[in-house]
N, C-alpha and C positions, 0 to 999 in steps of 0.2 A: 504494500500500500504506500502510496505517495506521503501522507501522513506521516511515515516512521521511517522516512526517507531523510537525512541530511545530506543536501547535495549542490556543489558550485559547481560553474562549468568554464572557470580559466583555472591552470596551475597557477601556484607561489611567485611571487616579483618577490625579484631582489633577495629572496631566502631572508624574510621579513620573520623566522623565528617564529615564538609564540605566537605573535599575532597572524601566522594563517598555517599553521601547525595542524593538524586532524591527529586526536589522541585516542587511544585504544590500552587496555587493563586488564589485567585479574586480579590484581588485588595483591599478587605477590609481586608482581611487574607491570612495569608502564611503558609506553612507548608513543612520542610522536613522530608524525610521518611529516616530512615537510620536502615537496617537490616541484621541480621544474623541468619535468620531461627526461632530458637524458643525466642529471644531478640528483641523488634521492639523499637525505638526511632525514636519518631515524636517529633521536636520542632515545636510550635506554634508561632505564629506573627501577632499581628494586627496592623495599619497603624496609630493608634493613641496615642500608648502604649510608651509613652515619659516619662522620667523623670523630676524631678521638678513642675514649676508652671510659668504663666505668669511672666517674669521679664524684664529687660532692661539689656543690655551688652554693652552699649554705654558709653561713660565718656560727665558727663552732665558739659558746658560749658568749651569745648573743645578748641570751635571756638575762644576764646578772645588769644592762643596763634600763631593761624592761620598766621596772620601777619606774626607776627616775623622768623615764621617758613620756611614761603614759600619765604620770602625776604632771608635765610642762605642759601636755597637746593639751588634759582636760583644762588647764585655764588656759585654755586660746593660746597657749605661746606657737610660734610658727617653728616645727622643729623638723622641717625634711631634710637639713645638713645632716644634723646627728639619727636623725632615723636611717637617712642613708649610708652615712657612713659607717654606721652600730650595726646593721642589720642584711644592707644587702650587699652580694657575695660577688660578684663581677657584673660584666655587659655580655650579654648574647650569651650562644648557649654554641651546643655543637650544630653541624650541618648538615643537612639533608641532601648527598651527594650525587652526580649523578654517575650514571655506571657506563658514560662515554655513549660515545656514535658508531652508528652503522653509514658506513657513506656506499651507495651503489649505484656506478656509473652503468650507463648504455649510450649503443651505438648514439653517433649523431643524428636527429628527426627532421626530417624537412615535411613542412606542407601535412603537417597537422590538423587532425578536422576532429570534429563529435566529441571532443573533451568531456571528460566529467569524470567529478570524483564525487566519492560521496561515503557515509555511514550509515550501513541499513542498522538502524537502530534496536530492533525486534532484535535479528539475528547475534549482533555485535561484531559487524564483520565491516572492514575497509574498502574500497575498493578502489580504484584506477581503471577509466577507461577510453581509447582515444582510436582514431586511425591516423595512418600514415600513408598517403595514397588511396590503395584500395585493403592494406593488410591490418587488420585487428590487433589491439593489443589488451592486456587485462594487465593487473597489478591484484593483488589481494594480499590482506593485512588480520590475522587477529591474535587474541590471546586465550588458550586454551586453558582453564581452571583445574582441571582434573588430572593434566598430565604435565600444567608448570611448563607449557612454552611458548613459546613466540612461533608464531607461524607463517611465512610470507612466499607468495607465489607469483611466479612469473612467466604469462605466458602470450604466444602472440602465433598468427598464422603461418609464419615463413621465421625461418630462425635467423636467432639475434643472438649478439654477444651483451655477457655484462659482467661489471668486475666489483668485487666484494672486497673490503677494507673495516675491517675495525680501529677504532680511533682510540683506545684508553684517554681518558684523560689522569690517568697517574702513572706512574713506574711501573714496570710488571716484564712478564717473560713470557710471551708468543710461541705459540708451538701450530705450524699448520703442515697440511698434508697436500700431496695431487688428488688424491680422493675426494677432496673436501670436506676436510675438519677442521675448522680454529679451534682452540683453545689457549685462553689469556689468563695469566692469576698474576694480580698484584693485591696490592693495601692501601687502603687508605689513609688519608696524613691524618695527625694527631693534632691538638686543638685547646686551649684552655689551661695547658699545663697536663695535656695527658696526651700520652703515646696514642697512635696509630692501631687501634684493636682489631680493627673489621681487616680481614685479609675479602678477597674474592674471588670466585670465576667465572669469566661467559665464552661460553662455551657453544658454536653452531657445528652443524653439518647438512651439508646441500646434497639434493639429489637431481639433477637433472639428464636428457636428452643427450646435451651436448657430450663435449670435451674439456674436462679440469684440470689448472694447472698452476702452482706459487708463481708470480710477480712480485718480488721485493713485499714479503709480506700481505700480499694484496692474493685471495683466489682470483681467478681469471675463467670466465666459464666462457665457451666459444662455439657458437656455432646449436645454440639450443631453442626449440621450441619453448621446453618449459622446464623451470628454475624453482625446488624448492629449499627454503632455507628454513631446520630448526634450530631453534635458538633458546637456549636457557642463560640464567644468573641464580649463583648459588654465592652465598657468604659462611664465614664461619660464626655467624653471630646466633646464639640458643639461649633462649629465654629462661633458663634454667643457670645460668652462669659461665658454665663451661663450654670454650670454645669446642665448634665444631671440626674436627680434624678431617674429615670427612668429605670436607665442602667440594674440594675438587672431584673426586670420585664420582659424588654423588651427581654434580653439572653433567661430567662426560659420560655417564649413565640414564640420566635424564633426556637429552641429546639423543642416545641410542634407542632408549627406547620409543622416541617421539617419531624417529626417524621409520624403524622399525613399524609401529603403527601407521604410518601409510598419514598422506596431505585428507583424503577421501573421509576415512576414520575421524580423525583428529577432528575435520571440519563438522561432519555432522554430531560430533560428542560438543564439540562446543554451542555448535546452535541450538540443540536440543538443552542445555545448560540453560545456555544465554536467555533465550525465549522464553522459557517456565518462567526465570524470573521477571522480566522483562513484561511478561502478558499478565500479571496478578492483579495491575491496574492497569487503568482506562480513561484520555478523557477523548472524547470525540466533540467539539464543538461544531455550530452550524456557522457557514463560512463560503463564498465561493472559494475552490479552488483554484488559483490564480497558474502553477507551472512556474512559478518564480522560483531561482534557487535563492539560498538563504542570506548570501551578499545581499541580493537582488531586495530581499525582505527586511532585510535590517536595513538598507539606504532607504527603502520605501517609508521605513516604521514611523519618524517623524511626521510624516506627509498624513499617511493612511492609517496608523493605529490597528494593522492588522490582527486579527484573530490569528490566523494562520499561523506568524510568528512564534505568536504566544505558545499556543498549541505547540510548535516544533521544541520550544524551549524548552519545555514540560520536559518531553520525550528525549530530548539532548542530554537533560541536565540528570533526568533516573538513569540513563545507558550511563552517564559516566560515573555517578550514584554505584551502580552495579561493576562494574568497572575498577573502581579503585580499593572498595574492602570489601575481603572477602575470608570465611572463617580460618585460620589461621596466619592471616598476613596481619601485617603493623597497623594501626588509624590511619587515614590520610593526614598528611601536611597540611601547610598552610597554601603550597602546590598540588595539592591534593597529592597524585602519584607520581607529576610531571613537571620534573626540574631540568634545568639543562645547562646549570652555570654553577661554580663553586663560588660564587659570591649573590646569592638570592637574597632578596629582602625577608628580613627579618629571620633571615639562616634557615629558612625553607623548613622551621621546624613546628613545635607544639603551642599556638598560644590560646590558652584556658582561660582567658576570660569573658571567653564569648564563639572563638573561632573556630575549635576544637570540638565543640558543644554543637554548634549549627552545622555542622558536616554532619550529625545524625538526627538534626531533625525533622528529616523527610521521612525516615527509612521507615519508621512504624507505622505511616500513614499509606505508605506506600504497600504495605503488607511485606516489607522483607527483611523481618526483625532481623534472622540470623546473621545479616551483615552485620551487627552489630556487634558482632561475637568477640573482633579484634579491639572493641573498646571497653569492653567487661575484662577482656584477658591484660589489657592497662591498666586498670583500675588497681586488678589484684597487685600486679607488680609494684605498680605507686606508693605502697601502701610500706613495705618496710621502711624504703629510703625516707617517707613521709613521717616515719614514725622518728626518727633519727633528727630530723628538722623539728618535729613537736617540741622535743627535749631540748634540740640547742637551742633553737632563736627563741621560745617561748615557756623552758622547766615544765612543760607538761609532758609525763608517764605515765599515765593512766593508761591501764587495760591496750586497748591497739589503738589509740589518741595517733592521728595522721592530721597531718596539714598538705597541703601543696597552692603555692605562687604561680602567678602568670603564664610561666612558659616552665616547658618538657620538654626531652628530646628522646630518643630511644634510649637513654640508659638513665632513664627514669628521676633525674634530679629532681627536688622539689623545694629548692630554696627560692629566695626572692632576689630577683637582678634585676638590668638596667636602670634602676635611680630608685629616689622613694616611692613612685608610683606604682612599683613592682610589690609596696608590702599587700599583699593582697590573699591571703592567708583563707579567703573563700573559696577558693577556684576548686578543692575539694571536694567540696560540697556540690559548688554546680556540676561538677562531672558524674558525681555521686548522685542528683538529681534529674540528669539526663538519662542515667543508667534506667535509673528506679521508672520512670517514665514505660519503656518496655515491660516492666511487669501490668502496668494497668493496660497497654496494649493485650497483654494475653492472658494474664492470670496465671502465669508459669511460677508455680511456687520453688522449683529446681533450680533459677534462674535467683529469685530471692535467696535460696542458698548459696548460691552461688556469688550474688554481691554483699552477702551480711556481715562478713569482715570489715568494708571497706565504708559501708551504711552505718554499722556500727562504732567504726573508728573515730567517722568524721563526728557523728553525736558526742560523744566521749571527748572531742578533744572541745567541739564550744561547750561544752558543759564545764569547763574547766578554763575556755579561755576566755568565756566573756564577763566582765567585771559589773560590778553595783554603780551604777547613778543616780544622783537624783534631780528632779527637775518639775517645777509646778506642785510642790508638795506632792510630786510620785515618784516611788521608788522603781527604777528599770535594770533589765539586764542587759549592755549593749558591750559592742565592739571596740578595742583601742590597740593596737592603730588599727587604723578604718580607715579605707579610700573608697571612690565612686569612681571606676575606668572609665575615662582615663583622664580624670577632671581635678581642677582645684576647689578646696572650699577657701573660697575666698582671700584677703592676705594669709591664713593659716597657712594654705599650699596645700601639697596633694594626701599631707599625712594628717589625720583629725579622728572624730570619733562617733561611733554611733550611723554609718553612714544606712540611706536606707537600703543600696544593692547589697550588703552585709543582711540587716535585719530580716529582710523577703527571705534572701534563697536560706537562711539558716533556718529561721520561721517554716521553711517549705521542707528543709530537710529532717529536723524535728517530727514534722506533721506524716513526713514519709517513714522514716525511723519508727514512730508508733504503730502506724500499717504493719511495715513488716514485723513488730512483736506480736500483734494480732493474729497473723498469720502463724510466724513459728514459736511462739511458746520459749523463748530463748533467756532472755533475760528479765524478769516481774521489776527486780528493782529497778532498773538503770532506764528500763519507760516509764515509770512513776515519776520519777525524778524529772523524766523530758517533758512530760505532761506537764510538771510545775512550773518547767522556765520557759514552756510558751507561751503561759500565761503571766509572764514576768517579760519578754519581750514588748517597747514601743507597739504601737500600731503600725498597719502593714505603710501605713502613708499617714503623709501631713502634705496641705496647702499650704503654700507661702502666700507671701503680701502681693508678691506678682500673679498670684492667680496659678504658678503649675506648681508641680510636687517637687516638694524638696528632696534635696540630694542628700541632706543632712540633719536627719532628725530634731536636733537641737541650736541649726542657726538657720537663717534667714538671708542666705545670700543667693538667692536665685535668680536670674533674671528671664523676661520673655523676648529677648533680642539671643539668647543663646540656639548657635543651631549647631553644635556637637553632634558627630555623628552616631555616641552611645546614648545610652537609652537606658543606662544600667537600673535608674529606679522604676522603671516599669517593668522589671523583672517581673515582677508578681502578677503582671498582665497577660504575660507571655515570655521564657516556657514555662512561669510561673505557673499556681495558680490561685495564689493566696487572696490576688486583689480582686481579680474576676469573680470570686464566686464572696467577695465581703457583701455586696448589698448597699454599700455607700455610695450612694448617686453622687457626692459630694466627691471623692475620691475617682472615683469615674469620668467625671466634667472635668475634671482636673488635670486627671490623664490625659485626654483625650486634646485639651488646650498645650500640656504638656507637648505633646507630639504634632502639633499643628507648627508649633512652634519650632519645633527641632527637623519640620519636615518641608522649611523656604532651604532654597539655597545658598551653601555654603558650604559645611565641612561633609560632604557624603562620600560615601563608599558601596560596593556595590552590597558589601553584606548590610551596609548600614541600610538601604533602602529596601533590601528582603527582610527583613527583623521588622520595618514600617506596614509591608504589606500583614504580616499576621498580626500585628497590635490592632493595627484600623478593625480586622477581621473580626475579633477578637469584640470590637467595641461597635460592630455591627453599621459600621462606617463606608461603606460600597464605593460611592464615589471617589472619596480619597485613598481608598486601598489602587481602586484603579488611577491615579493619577501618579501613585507609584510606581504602580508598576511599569507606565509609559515611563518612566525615568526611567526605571533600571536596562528599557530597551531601547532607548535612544540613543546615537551612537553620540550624538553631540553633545551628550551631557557626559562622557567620557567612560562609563560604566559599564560595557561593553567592547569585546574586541571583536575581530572581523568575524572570527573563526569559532565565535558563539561562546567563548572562556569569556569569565566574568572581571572587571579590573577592580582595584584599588588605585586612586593615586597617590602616586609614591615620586616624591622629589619634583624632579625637572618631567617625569612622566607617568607613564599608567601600567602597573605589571598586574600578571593574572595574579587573582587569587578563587583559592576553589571552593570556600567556604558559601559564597553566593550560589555559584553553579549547586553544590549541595541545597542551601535551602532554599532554593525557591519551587521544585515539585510541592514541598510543603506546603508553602506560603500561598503557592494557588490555590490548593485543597484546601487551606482553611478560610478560603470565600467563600465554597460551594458547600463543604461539611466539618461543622467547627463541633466540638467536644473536649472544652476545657476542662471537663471534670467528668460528670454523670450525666450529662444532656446532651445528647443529638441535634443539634441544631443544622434547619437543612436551608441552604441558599441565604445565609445570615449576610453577604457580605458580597454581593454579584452587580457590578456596573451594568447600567442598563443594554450598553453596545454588546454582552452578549446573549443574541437574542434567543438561543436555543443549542438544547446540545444533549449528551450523557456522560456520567462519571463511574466507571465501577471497579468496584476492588476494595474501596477506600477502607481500612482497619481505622477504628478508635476505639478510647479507650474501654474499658468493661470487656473486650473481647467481642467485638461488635465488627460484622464487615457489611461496608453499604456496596451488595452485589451491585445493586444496578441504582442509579440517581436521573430519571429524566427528566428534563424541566424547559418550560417556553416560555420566553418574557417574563422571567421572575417568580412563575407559578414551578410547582412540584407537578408534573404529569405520572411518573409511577415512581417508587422507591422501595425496592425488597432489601430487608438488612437480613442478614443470617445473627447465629447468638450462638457463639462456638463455647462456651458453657455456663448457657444459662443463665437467671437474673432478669432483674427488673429491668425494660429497654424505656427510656424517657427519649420522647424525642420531642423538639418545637420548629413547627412549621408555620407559617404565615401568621403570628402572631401566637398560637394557640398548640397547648403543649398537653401530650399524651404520654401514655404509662401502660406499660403491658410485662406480666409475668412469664418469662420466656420457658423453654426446653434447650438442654443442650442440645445444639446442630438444628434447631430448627429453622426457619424460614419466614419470615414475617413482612407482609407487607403496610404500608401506612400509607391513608387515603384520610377522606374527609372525615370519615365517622373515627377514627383511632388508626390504633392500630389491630391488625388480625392475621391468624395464620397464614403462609398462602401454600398455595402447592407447589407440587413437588416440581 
């Protein structure tokens, strides 16, 4: 179908990189394709390809100025010199490396005709297709999950020559064959004060028609119809501590057996993969179909405000979703899986205060929790070096008491860097409340055992790190130091106390933490206890004098000329869900002025304007969700790049970041089907310009999937949700809200009179 079609019809100018790069993943590996006919450059990526070595980033016995520090913030003294200098432990973190280039020359082309390239998205497959005269040519591209390779073919009607080169971008020792085998192991450099740990190998072997043969390091295949190359990346990096000795082996076996299973095999194991996942959701919007390719649609988008677009991004943004993590590979980055330079913004690694977090907020609405699996299996690891950080920066031991700061890298640091604004000692918890989030998607209590160390730790440690205030003759439990990312309070600066993106997500991880004892029977005292300091917690929000919500529970320096592009005190709006379901219209109007506010331009980014689209949604705000979202696809508002990767601006210009492309399948879905909590809300948040369509697949919370959603000009026309085990299904549609006692697996349809069984 054209629909699940991404497709341009000129090659690469100028090998412009990123910006017209076409990416493809499994999650263990990444790769873009970037070409100009007889020129090909593939950068390669594997998920574990980090700089340095295990280290620590924290400043050990931090705590013994704690005191003194938290007694100057609470009377207003401005003390980010000594926070910073006391407390955080360097700048930047290790790198998210990349594992070099594939460059693959062919003949010279004259008199090229019928170009197109494209990503059939369903399948997850690349492709290349042109003539040259009257003889065909094909290219093909993907990443096979099952068998861990890269897969790339080359084939045309009359035979051509082409020449294969791996590029290391480090040191290493090259081994290749006439047969057609490379194989390269080097290491990676070291970083921060620590050696070089990750050694590596990538390791291909070709199969084709022709004749093979070494050129100065280079295969040289001549004279072949058709060219395949598999391709693996193996490290010695084991999450378990102990390097892998192995790694080599294991590549040049990997390799064989890819080779051995046949191009035919491999392809159809992967599309069958791919697909399953890829078909679990659905949106089909109503649209003429115009035949534009996606250049074509993004120049257009300004002009026309196309659906079409919209729709392709969807479908763009979950293939790469599905793409980049998958059950035992690393989280994505902040390049999701796709880096192609040793000097990336912001070291191409973890940052938790927001970005690390919205890379999974698609995934459970999307129905494909088990992507998730590589952010649960972080969690766990996080969790000792966190407990190490408790102790220094803050003398809390308590039980499995964890903290973790802004940014992470693969070897799990979790102290607080790049200046005061790094003290940010929640990022924990939100990680910890992203997780928890997947169990209300399914009801997997194996899953809650699964995170109850890490659920547990983080309670344990604000239980212990948050101090007595008082203020208005009331006594509170809040935060010191407390920041709001990535803002100042006022002359005070970025270190103060009591912030409100602190009190929400803690507030929300408390309120989670009691769930899961509900659930397992684990600990009686240590949830009694949590029960007490929620109700010893500020309120989830306060109005300032300017009419939006403060940043800082206890001062008043807010303004409504600010337009930052975080949003940290709406947490509780969204992925919160503390503020959403409080009841205070007063908090609500507030919010919602808040974000009108922060939502002229100025400081945006593209995850800043996907985070706008679910808060509007959120607050049943249609129009301004959609005026967003024209932002995020306008090319001239810079938030976009050609090749559908979403930007940030950064300096003198605009680099991808993947954290947009991740949330925005979400951020759509929570127009059409929002469930902040226990309520089904259907078409909450749908601009008028789409006049008709369906959605299906959609998971929320309770364990609820909306099989099918169709609706015309704002009305609901059918909607079957299934109830994968049971429970009460609340849903609200056009003002007026219904309640129905489910069956596991059963089938329910909602119409005018309620809701009712439907068939089968």
């Amino acid at each position: 179908m054209q629909r699940d079609l991404f497709w341009f019809g000129k090659p690469s100018e100028d090998f412009a990189g990123i910006y017209s790069a076409l990416a493809f993943g499994n999650g263990y590996m990444g790769g873009q394709v970037e070409d100009n006919l007889v020129f090909e450059n593939i950068t390669l990526n594997e998920s574990t390809m980090f700089t340095g070595a295990p280290y620590e980033n924290h400043v050990p016995g931090a705590y013994r100025y704690l005191k003194d520090l938290r007694e100057k913030t609470l009377q207003g003294l401005p003390c980010d010199v000594e926070w910073g200098s006391r407390f955080v432990g360097m700048f930047g973190g290790q790198i998210f490396a990349p594992a070099g280039n594939l460059v693959v020359h062919t003949d010279v082309l004259k008199g090229v005709s019928d170009y197109r390239k494209q990503i059939d998205l369903r399948n997850g497959v690349l492709s290349t297709t042109f003539k040259e005269d009257h003889v065909s040519f094909r290219k093909t591209y993907f990443a096979n999950y099952k068998h861990n390779v890269i897969v790339l073919r080359y084939e045309s009607d009359s035979p051509r020559s082409y020449t294969f080169e791996y590029l290391p971008k480090t040191d290493g020792h090259s081994e290749l064959t006439g047969g057609g085998e490379m194989v390269f192991t080097g290491r990676l450099p070291g970083g921060k004060n620590a050696d070089g740990a990750i050694q590596y190998c990538v390791c291909y072997r070709i199969r084709t028609d022709g004749n093979t043969e070494v050129i100065r390091k280079k295969t040289r295949v001549a004279e072949a119809t058709f060219c395949e190359v598999y391709l693996t990346i193996q490290t010695n990096f084991s999450a378990g501590g102990d390097p892998n000795g192995a790694y080599r082996e294991q590549a040049v076996l990997r390799a064989e057996r890819a080779y051995e299973a046949g191009y035919e095999f491999l392809y159809r194991e992967h599309t069958a993969f791919f697909s399953e996942q890829y078909g679990r959701t659905a949106v089909e919007f109503r649209y003429p179909e115009s035949g534009r390719s996606v250049d074509e649609l993004i120049k257009d988008y300004p002009k026309d405000k196309n659906i079409e677009l919209i729709e392709k991004m969807f479908n763009f943004d979950k293939y790469l979703i599905i793409s980049s993590s998958q059950a035992g590979s690393e989280p994505p980055t902040l390049q999701g899986i796709w880096n192609a330079t040793y000097t990336p913004p912001w070291d191409s690694k973890y940052t938790v205060n927001i970005n690390l977090e919205m890379n999974y907020w698609s995934v459970g609405a999307l129905n494909l929790c088990g992507l998730a699996e590589p952010l649960f299996d972080k969690l766990n690891r996080l969790v000792p070096n966190g407990k190490v950080v408790a102790r220094e920066m803050y003398g809390i031991q308590r039980g499995d008491a964890w903290c973790l700061h802004h940014n992470t890298d693969l070897w799990d640091v979790c102290g607080a860097i790049d200046g005061p604004w790094g003290l940010t000692p929640v990022c924990g918890a939100w990680l910890v409340n992203t997780a928890f989030d997947f169990y209300l998607y399914t009801g997997d209590e194996e899953l809650l055992e699964k995170l109850y160390t890490p659920i547990k730790g983080a309670a344990e440690f604000f239980a212990e790190f948050l101090i007595d205030y008082s203020s208005g003759g009331k006594n509170y439990k809040i935060t010191c130091p407390s920041t709001s990312p990535e803002r100042t309070n006022g002359k005070q600066g970025y270190v103060s106390f009591g912030s409100m993106h602190d009190n929400q997500m803690i507030r929300q991880l408390f309120e989670n933490y009691v769930q899961t004892e509900k659930v397992l029977h684990r600990n009686e005292t240590l949830k009694t206890e949590i029960e007490s300091l929620i109700g010893q917690l500020p309120p989830p929000a306060m109005v300032s004098s300017a009419k939006v919500l403060k940043e800082f529970y206890f001062h008043d320096n807010d303004s409504a000329e600010d337009t930052h592009r975080h949003l940290s005190h709406l947490y509780g709006l969204h992925p919160g869900r503390v503020l959403h379901t409080s009841g205070n219209e007063e908090w609500l109007k507030a919010a919602e002025y808040t974000l009108d506010c922060r939502s002229r331009e100025g400081d945006w980014a593209g995850w800043g304007i996907v985070w706008r689209i679910y808060l509007y949604s959120r607050l049943f705000r249609a129009e301004k969700a959609g005026k967003m979202l024209d932002l995020l696809f306008d090319e001239t508002k810079g938030l976009l790049l050609p090749n559908g990767f979403a930007a940030h601006p950064y300096e003198c210009g605009k680099v991808f970041q993947y954290d947009a492309n991740a949330g925005f399948p979400g951020a759509l879905l929570e127009m059409f089907i929002s469930c902040p909590k226990d309520v089904i809300y259907l078409l909450p948040a749908v601009p008028k310009r789409f006049e008709g369509g369906k959605i299906c697949g959609v998971r929320t919370f309770g364990g609820f999937i909306v099989e099918s959603l169709a609706f015309c000009k704002g009305e609901v026309k059918e909607c079957i949700i299934v109830s994968e085990n049971g429970g009460i299904l609340a849903v609200e549609t056009a003002g007026k809200r219904y309640s129905f006692e489910t069956k596991k697996g059963g089938r329910y349809i909602v119409g005018e009179a309620g809701i009712a069984e439907a068939g089968c």
